[in-house]
VONU-727284 format. One record per residue: chain; x, y, z of N, C-alpha, C in turn; residue number from 1. Coordinates in Angstrom, 1 decimal. Layout:
<nodes>
<node mol="A" n_xx="X" n_yy="Y" n_zz="Z" ca_xx="X" ca_yy="Y" ca_zz="Z" c_xx="X" c_yy="Y" c_zz="Z" seq="NUM"/>
...
</nodes>
This chain:
<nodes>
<node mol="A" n_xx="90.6" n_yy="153.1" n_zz="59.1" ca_xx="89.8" ca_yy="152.6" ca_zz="60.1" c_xx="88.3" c_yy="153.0" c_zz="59.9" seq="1"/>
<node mol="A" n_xx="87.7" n_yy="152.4" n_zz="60.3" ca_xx="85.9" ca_yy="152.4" ca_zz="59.9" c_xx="85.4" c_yy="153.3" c_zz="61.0" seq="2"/>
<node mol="A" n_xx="85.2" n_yy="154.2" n_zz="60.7" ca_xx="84.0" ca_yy="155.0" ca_zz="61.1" c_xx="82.5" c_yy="155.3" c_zz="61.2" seq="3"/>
<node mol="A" n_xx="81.8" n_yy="155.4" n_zz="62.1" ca_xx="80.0" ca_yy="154.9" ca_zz="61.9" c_xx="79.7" c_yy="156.3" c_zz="62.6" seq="4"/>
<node mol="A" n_xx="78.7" n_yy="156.7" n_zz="61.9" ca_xx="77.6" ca_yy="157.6" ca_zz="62.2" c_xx="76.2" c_yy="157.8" c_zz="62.0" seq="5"/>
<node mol="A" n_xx="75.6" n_yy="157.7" n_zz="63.3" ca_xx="74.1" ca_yy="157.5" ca_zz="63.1" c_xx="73.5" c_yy="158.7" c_zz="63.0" seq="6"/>
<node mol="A" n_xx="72.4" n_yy="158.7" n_zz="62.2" ca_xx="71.3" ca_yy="160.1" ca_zz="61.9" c_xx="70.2" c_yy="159.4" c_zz="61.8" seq="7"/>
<node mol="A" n_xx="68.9" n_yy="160.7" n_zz="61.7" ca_xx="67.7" ca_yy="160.5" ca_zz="61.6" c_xx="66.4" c_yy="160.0" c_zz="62.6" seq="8"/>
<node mol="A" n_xx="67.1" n_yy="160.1" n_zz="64.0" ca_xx="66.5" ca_yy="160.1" ca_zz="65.2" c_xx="65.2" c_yy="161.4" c_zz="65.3" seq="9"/>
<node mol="A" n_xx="64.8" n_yy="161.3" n_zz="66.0" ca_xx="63.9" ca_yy="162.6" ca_zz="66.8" c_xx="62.4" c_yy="162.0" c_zz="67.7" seq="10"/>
<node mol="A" n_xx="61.6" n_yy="162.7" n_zz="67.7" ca_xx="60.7" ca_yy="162.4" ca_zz="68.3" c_xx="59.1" c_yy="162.0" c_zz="66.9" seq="11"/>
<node mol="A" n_xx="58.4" n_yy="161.0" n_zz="67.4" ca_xx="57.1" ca_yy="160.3" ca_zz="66.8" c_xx="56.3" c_yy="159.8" c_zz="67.3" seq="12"/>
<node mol="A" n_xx="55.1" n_yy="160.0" n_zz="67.2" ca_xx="53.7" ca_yy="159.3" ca_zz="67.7" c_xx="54.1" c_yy="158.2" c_zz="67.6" seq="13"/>
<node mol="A" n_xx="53.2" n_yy="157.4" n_zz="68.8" ca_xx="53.1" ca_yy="155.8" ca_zz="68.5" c_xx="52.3" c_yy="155.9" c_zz="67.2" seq="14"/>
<node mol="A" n_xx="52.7" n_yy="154.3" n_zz="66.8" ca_xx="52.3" ca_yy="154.3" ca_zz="65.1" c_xx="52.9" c_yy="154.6" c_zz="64.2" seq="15"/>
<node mol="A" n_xx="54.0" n_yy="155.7" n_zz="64.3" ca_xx="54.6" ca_yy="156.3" ca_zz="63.4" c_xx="55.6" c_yy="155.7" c_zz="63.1" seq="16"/>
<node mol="A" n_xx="56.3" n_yy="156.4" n_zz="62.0" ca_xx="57.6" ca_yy="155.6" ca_zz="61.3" c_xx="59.2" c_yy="157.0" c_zz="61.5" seq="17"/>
<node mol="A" n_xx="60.0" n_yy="156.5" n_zz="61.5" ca_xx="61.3" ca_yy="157.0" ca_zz="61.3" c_xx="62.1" c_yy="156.3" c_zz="60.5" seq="18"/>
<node mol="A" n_xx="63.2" n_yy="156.4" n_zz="60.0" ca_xx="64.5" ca_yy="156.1" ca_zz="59.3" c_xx="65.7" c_yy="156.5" c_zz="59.6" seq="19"/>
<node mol="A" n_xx="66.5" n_yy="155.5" n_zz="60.0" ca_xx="67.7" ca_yy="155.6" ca_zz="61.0" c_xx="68.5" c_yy="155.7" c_zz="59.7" seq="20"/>
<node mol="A" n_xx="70.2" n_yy="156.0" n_zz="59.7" ca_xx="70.7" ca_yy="155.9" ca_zz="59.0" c_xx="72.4" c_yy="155.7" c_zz="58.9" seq="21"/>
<node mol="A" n_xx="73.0" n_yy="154.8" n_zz="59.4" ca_xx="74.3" ca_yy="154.6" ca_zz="59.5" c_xx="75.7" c_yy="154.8" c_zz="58.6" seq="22"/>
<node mol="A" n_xx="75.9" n_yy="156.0" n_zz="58.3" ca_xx="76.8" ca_yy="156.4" ca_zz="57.4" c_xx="78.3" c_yy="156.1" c_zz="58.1" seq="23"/>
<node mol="A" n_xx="78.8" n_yy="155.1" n_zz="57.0" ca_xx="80.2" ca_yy="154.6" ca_zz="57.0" c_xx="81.1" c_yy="155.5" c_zz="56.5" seq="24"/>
<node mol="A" n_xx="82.6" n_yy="155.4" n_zz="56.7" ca_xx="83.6" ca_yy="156.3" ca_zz="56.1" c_xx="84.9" c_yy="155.4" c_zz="56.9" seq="25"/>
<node mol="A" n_xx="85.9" n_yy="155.6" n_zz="55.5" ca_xx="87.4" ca_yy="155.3" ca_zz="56.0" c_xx="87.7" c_yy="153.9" c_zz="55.6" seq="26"/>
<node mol="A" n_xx="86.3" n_yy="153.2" n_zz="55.1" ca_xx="86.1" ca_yy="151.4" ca_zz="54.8" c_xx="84.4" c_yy="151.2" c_zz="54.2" seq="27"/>
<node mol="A" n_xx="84.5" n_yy="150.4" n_zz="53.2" ca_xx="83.7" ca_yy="149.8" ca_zz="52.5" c_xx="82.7" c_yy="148.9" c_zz="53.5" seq="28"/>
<node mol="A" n_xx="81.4" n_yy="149.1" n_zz="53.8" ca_xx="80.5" ca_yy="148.8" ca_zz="54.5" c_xx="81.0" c_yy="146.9" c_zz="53.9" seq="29"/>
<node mol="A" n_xx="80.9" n_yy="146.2" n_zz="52.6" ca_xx="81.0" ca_yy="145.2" ca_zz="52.6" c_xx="82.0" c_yy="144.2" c_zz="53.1" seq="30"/>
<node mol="A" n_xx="82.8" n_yy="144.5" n_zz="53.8" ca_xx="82.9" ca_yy="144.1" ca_zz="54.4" c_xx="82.7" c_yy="143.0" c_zz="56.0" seq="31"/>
<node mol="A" n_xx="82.1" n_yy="144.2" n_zz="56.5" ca_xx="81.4" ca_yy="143.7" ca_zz="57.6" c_xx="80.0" c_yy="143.4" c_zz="57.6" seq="32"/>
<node mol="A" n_xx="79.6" n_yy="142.7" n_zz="59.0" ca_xx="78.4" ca_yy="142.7" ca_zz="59.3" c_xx="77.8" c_yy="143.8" c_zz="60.1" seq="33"/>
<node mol="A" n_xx="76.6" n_yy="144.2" n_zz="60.1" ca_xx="76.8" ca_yy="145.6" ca_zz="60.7" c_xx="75.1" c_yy="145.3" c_zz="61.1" seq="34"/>
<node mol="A" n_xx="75.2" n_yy="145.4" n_zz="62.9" ca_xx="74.1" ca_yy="145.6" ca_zz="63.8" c_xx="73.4" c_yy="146.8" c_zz="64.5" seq="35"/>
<node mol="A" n_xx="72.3" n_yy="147.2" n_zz="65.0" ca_xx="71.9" ca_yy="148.0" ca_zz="65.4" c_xx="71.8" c_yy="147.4" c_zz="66.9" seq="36"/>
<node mol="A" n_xx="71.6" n_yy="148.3" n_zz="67.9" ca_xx="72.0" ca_yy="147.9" ca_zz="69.5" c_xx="70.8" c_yy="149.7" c_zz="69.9" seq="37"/>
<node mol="A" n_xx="70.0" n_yy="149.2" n_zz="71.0" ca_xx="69.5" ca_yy="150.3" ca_zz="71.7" c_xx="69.7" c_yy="150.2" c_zz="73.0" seq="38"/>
<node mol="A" n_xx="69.2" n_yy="151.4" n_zz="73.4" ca_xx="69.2" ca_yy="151.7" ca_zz="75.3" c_xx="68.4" c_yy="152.6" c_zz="75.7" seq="39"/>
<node mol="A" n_xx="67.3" n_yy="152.2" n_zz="76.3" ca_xx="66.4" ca_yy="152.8" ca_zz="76.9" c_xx="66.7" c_yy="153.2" c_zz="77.9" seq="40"/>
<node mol="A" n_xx="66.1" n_yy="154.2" n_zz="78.2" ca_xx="66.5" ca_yy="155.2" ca_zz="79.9" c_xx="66.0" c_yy="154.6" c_zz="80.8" seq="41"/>
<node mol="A" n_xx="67.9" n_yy="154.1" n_zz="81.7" ca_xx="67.7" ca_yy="153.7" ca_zz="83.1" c_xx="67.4" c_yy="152.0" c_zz="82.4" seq="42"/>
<node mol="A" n_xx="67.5" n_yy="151.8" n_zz="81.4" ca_xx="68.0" ca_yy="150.3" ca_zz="80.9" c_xx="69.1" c_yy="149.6" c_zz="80.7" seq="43"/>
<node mol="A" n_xx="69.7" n_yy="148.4" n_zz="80.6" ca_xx="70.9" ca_yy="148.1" ca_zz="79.9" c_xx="70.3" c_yy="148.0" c_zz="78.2" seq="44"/>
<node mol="A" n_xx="71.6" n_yy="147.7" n_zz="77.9" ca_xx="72.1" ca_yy="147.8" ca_zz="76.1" c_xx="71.1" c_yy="146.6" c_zz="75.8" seq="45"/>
<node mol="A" n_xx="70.4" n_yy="146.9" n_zz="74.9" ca_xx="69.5" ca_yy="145.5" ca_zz="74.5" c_xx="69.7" c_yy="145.5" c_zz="72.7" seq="46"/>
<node mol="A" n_xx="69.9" n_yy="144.0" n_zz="72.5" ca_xx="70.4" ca_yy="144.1" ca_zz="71.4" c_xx="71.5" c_yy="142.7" c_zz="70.9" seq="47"/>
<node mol="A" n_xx="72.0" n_yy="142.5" n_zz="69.5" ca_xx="71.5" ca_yy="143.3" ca_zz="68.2" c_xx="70.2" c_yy="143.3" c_zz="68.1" seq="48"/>
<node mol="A" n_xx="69.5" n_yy="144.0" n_zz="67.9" ca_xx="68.1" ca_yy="143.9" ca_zz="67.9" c_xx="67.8" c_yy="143.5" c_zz="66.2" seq="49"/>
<node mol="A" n_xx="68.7" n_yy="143.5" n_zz="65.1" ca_xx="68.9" ca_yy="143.6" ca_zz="63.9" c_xx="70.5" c_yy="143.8" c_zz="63.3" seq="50"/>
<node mol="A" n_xx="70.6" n_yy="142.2" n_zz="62.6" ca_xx="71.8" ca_yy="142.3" ca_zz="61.4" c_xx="71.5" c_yy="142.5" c_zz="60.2" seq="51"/>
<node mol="A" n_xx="72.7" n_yy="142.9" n_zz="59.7" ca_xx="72.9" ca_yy="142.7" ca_zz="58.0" c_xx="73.8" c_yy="142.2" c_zz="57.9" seq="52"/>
<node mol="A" n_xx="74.0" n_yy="141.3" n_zz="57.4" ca_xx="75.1" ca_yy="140.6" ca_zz="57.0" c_xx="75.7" c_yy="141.0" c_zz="55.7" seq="53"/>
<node mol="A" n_xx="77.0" n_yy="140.7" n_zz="55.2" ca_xx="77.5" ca_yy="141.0" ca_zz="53.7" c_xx="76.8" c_yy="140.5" c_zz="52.9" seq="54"/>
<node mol="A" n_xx="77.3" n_yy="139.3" n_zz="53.0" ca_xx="76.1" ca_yy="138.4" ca_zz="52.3" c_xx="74.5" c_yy="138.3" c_zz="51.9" seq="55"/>
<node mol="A" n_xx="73.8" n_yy="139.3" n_zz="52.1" ca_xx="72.5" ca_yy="139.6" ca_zz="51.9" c_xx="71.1" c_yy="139.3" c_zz="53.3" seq="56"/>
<node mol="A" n_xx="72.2" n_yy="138.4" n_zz="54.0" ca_xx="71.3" ca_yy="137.8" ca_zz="54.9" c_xx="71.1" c_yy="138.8" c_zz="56.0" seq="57"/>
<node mol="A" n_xx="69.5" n_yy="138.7" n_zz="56.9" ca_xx="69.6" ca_yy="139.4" ca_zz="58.1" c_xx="69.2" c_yy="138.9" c_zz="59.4" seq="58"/>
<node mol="A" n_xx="68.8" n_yy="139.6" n_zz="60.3" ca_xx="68.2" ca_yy="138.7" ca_zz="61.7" c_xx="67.9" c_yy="139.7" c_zz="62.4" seq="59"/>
<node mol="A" n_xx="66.5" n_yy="139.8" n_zz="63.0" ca_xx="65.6" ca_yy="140.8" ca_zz="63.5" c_xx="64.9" c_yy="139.7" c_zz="64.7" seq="60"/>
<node mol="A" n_xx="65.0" n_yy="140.7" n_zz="65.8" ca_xx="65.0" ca_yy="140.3" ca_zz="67.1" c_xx="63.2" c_yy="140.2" c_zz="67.2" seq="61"/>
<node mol="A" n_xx="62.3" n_yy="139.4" n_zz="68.1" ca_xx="61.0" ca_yy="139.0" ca_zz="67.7" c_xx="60.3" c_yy="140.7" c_zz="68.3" seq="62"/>
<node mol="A" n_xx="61.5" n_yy="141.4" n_zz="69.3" ca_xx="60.6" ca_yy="142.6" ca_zz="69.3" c_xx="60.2" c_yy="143.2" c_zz="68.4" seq="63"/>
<node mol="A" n_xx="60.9" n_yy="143.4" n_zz="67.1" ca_xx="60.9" ca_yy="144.1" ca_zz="66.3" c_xx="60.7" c_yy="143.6" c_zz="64.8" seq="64"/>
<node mol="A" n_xx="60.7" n_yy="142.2" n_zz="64.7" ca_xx="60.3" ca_yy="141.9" ca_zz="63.2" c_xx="58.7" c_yy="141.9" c_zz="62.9" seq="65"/>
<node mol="A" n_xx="58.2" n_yy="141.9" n_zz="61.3" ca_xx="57.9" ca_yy="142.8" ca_zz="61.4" c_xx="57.5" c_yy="144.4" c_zz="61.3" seq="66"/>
<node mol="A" n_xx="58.3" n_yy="145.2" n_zz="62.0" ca_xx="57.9" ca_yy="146.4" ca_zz="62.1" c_xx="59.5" c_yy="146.9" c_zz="61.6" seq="67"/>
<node mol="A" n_xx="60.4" n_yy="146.4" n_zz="61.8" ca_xx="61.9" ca_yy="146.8" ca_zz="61.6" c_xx="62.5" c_yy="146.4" c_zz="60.4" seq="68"/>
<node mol="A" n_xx="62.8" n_yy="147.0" n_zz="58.7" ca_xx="63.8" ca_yy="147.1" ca_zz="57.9" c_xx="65.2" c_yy="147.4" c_zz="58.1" seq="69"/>
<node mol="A" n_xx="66.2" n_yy="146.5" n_zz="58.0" ca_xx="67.4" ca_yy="146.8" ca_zz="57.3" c_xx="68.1" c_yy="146.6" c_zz="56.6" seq="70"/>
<node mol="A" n_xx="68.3" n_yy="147.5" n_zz="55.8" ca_xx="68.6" ca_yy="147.6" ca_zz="54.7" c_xx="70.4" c_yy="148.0" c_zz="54.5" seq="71"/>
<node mol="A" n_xx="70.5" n_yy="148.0" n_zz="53.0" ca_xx="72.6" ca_yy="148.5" ca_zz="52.8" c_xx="72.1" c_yy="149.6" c_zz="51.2" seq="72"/>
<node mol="A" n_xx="72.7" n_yy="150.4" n_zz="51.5" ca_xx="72.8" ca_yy="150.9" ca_zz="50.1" c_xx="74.6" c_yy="151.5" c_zz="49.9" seq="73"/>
<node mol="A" n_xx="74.6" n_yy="150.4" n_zz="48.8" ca_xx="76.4" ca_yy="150.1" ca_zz="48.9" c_xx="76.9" c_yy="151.8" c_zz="48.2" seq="74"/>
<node mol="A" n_xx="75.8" n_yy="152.2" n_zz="47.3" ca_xx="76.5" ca_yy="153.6" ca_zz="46.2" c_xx="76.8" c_yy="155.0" c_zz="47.5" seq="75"/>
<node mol="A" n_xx="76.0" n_yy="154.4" n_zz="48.4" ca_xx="76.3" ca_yy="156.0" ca_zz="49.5" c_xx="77.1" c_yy="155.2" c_zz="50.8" seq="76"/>
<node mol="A" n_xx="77.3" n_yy="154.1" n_zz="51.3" ca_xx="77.8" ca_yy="153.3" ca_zz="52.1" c_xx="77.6" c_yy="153.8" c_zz="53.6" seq="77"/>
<node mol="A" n_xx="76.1" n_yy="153.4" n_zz="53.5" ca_xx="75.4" ca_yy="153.6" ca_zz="54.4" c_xx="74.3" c_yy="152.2" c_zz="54.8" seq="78"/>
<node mol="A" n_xx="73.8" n_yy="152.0" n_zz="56.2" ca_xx="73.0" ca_yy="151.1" ca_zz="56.6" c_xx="72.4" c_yy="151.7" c_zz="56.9" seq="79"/>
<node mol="A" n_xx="70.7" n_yy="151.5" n_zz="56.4" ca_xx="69.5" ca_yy="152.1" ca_zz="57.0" c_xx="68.4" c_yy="151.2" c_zz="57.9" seq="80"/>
<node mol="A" n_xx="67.9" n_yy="151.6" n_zz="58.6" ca_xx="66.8" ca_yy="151.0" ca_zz="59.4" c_xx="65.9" c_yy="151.7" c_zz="59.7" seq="81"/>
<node mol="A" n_xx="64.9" n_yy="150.9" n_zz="58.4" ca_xx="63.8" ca_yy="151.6" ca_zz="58.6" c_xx="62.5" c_yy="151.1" c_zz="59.6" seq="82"/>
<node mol="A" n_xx="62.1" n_yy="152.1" n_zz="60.5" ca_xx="61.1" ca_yy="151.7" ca_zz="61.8" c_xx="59.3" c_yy="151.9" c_zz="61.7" seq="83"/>
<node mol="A" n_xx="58.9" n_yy="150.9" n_zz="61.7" ca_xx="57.4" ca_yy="151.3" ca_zz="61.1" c_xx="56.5" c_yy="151.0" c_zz="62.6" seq="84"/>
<node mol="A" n_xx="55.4" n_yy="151.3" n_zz="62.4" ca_xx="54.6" ca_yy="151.2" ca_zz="63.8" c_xx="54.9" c_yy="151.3" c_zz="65.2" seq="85"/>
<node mol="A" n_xx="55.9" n_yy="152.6" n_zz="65.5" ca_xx="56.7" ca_yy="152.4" ca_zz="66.5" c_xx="55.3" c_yy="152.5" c_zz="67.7" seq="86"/>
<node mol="A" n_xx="56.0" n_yy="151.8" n_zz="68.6" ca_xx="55.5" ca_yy="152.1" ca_zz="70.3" c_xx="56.3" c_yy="152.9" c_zz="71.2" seq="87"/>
<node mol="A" n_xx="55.8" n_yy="152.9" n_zz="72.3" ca_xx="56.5" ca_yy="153.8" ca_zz="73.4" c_xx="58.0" c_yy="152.6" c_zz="73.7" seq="88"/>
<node mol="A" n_xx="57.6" n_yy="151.5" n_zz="73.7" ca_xx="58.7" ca_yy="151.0" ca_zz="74.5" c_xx="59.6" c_yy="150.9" c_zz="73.5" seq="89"/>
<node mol="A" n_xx="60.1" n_yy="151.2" n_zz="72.4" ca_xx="61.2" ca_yy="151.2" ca_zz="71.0" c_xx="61.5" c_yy="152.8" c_zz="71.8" seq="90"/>
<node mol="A" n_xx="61.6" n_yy="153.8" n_zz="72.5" ca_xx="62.1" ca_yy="154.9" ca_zz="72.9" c_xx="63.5" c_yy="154.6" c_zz="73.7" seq="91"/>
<node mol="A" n_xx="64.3" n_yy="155.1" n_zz="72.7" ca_xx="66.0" ca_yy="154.5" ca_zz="73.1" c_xx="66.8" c_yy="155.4" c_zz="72.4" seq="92"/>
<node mol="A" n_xx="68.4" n_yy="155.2" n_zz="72.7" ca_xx="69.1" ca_yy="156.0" ca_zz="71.9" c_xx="69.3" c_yy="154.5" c_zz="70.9" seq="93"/>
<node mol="A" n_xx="69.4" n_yy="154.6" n_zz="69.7" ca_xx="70.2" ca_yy="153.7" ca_zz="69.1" c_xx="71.5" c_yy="153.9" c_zz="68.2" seq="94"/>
<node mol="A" n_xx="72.0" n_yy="152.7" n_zz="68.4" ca_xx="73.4" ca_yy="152.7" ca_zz="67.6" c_xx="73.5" c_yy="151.6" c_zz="66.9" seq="95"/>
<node mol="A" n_xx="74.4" n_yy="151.9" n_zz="65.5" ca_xx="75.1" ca_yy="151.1" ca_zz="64.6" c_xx="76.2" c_yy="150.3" c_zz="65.1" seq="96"/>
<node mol="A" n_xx="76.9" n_yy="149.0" n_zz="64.8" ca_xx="77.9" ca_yy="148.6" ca_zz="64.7" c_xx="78.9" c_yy="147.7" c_zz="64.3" seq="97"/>
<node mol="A" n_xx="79.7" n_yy="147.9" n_zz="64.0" ca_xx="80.5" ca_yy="146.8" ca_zz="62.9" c_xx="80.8" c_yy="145.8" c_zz="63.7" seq="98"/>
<node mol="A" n_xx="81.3" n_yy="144.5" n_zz="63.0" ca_xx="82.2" ca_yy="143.4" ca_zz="63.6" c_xx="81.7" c_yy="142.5" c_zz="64.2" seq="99"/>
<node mol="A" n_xx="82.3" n_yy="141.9" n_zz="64.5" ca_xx="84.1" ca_yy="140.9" ca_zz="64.2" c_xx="83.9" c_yy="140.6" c_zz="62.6" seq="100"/>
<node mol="A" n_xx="83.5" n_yy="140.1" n_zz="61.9" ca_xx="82.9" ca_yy="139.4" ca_zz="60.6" c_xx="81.9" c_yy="140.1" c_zz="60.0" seq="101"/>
<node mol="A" n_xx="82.5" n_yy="139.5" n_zz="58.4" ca_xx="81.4" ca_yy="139.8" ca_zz="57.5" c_xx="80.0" c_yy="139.4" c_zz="57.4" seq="102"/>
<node mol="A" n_xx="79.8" n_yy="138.0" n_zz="58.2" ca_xx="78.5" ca_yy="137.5" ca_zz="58.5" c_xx="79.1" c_yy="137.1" c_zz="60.4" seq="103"/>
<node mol="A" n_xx="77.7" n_yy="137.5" n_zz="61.4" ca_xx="77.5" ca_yy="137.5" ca_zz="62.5" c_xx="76.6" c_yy="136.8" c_zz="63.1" seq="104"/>
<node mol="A" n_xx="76.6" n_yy="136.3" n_zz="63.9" ca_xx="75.1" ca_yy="135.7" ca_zz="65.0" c_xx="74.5" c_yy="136.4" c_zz="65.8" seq="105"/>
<node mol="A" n_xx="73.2" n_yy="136.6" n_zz="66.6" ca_xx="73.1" ca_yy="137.5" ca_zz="67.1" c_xx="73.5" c_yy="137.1" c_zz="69.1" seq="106"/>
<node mol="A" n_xx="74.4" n_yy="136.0" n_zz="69.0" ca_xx="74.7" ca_yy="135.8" ca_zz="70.1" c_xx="76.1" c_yy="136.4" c_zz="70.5" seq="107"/>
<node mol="A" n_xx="76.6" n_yy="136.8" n_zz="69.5" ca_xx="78.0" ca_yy="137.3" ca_zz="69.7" c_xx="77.4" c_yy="138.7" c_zz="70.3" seq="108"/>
<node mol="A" n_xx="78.5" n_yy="138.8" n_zz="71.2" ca_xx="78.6" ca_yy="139.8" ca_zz="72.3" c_xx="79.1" c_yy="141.0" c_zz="72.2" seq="109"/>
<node mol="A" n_xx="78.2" n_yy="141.7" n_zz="73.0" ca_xx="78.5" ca_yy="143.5" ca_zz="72.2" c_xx="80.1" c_yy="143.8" c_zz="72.1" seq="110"/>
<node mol="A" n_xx="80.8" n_yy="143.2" n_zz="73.2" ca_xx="82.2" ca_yy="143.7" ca_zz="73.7" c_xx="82.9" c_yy="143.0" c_zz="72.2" seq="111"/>
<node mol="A" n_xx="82.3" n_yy="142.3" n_zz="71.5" ca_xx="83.0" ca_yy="142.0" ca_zz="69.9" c_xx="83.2" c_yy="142.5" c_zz="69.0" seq="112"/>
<node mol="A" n_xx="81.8" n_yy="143.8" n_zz="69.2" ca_xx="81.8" ca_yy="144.4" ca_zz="68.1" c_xx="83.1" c_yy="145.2" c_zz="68.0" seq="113"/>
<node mol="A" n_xx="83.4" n_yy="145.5" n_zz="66.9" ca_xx="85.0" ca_yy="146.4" ca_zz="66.7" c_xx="84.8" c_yy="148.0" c_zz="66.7" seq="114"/>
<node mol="A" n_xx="83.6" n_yy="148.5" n_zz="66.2" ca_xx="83.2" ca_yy="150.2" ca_zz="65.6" c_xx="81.7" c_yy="150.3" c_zz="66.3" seq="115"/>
<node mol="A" n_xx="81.5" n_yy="151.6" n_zz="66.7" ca_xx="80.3" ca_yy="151.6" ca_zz="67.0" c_xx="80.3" c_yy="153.3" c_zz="66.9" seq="116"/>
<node mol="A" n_xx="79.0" n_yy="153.7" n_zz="66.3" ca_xx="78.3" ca_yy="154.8" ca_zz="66.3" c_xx="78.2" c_yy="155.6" c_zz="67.7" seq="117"/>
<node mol="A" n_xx="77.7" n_yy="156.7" n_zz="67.2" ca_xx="77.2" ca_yy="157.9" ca_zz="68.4" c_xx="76.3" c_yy="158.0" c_zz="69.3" seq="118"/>
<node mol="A" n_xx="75.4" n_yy="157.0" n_zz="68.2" ca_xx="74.1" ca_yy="156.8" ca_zz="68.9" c_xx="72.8" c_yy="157.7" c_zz="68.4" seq="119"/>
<node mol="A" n_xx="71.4" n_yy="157.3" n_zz="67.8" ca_xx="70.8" ca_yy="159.1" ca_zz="67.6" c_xx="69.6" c_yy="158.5" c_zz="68.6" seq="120"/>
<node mol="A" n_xx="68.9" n_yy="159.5" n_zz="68.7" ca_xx="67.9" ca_yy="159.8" ca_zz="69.9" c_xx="66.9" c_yy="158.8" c_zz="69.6" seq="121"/>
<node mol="A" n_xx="65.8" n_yy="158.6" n_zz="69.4" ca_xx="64.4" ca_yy="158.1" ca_zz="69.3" c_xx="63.4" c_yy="158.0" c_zz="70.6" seq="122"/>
<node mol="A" n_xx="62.3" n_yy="159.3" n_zz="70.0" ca_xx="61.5" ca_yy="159.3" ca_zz="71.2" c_xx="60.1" c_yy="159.2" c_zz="70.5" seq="123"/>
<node mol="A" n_xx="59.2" n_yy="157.9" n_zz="71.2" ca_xx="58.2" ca_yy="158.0" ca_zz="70.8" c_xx="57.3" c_yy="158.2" c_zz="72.0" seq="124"/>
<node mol="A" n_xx="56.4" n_yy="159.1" n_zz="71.8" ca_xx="55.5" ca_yy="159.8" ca_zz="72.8" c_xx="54.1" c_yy="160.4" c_zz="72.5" seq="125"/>
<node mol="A" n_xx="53.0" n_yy="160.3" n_zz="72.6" ca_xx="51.7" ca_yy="161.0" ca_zz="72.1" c_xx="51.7" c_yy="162.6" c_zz="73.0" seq="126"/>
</nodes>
């Protein structure tokens, strides 16, 4: 069974950059399609804010394209998302998550996804 763990959260100035990092185990990332989902404090779940698809393909939400990389690096089988010019309002926990499919829409609904991460912090603050 597929396992997801998110790293590389913490705290950054607006403007600044971080790199998220979704490390897989138990199943080959190619498989799936694999989205990132956040939650801001005292918010609902907003999201996929960003796919990857198996297939190469992706889809970044208008908050965030632009400023949001995601990426696969299949030799460590992990999804990265890399965050550039953050603001205050990107201050969320975010999570990874697999499923249904190897390629995804971003209208399919969270309750579809099959695996989901821990979640890692991100706080952007001056």
């Amino acid at each position: 069974q597929l396992q997801l763990v998110e790293s590389g959260g913490g705290l950054v100035q607006p403007g600044g950059s971080l790199r998220l990092s979704c490390a897989a185990s138990g199943r080959t990332l190619d498989y799936y399609a694999i989205s990132w989902f956040r939650q801001a404090p005292g918010k609902e779940r907003e999201g996929p804010i960003c796919i990857s698809n198996s297939d190469g393909t992706s889809y970044y939400t208008d908050r965030v394209k632009g400023r949001f990389t995601i990426s696969r690096d299949n030799a460590k089988n992990t999804i990265d998302l890399q965050m550039n010019s953050l603001q205050l309002e990107d201050t969320a926990v975010y999570y990874c998550a697999a499923g249904p499919d190897w390629k995804i829409v971003p209208s399919t609904p969270a309750d579809e996804y099959n695996y989901w991460g821990q979640g890692t912090q991100v706080t952007v603050s001056s």
